[in-house]
C-alpha positions as CSV (number, residue, x, y, z in Angstrom):
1,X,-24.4,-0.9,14.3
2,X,-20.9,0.3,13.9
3,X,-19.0,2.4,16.3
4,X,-19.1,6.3,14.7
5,X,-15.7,6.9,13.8
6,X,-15.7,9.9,16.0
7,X,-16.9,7.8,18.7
8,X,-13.6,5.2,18.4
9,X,-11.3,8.4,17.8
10,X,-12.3,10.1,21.2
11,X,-11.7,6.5,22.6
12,X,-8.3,6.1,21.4
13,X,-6.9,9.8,22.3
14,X,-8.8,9.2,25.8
15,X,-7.1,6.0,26.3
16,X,-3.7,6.8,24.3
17,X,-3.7,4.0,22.5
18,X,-2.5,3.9,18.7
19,X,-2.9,0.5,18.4
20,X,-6.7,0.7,17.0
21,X,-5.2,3.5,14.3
22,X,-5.2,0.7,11.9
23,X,-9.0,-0.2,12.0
24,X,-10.0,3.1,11.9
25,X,-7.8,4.4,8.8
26,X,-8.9,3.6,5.5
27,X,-6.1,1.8,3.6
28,X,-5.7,5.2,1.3
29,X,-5.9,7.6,4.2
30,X,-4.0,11.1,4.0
31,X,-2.5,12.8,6.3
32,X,-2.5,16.4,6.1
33,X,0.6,18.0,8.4
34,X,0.4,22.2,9.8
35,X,4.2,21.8,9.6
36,X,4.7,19.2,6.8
37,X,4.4,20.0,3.2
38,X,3.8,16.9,1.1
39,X,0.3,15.0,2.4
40,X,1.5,11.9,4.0
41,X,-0.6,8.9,2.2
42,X,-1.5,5.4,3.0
43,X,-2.5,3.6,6.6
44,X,0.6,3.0,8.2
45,X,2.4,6.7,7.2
46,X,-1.5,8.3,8.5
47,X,-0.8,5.8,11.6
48,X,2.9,6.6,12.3
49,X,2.0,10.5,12.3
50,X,-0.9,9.8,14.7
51,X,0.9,7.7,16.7
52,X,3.7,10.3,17.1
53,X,1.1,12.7,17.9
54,X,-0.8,10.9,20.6
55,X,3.0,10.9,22.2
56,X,3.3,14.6,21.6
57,X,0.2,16.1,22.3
58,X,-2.3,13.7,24.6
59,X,-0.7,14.9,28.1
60,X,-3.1,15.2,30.7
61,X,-3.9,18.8,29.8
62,X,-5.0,17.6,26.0
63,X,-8.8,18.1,25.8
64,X,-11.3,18.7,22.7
65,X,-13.3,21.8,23.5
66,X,-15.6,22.0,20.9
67,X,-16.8,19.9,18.0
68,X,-18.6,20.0,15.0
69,X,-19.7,17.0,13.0
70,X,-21.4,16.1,10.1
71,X,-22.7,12.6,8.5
72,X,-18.8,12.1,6.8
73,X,-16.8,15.0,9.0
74,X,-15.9,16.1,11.9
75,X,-13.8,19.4,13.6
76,X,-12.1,19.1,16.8
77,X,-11.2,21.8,18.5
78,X,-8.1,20.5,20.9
79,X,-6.2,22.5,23.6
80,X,-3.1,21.0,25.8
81,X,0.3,22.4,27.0
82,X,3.8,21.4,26.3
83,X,6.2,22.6,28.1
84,X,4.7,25.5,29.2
85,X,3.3,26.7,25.9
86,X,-0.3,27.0,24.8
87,X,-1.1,25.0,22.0
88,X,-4.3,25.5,20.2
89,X,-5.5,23.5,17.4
90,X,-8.1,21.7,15.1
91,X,-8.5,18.5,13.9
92,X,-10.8,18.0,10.6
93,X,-11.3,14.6,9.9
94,X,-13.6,13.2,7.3
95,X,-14.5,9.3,6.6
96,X,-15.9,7.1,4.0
97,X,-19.7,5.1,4.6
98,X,-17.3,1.9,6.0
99,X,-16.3,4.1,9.1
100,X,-13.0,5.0,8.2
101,X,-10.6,7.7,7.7
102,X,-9.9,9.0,4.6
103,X,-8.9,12.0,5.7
104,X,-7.0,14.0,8.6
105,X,-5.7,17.3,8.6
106,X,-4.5,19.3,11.6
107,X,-3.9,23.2,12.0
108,X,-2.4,24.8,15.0
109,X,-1.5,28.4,16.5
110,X,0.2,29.9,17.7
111,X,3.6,29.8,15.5
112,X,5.6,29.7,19.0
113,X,3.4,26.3,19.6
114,X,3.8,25.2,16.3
115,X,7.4,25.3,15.9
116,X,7.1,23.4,19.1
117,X,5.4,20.7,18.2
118,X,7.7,20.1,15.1
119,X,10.7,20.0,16.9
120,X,8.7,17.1,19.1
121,X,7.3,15.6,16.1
122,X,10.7,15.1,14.3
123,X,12.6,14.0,17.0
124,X,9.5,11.1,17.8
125,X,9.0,10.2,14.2
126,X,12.9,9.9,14.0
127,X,12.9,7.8,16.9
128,X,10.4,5.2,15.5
129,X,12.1,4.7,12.2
């Protein structure tokens, strides 16, 4: 049986490690931004974003307080703190019957947290191009 996809993503925040992003997106992924307009399509633009993320977000305080999942989604309730602001968001992520990705969109509050986190996520997705 194949590892749920909720099951590897846990994994991958817990460990911080982006480099199993690319099993676990579908080649036609979207990623759905709280601060960026346009969706961002295909595996390795999905994989960037959640790469740049993972750098942003998954400090030590980053932790999933609730969840709710289906038989092809999932919501993620997250919680962490950057530099001394409280960031509170949601992750919905839906996949196809292979186990991947298709889709993952993010929403966070409040505004002073999300303008945060797109100052972070510009400057680290500027850095990695």
């Amino acid at each position: 049986m194949t590892e749920h996809p909720i099951a590897v993503w846990h994994r991958l925040v817990e460990e911080r490690n982006p480099r199993g992003l690319d099993a676990l997106l579908d080649a036609n992924a979207v990623f759905l931004s709280p601060v960026v307009h346009t969706p961002q399509r295909g595996r390795k633009l999905v994989a960037m974003y959640l790469a740049a993320a993972f750098q942003v977000l998954c400090n030590p305080t980053f932790r999933y307080v609730r969840e709710i999942v289906g038989s092809t989604d999932a919501m993620l309730e997250f919680e962490t703190e950057i530099e001394g602001v409280s960031v509170n968001g949601v992750d919905i992520i839906k996949w196809n019957e292979a186990g991947q990705i298709v889709e993952f969109k993010v929403m966070l509050r409040p505004l002073k947290a999300i303008n945060l986190i797109h100052q972070h996520m510009a400057a680290m997705l500027q850095a990695n191009q």
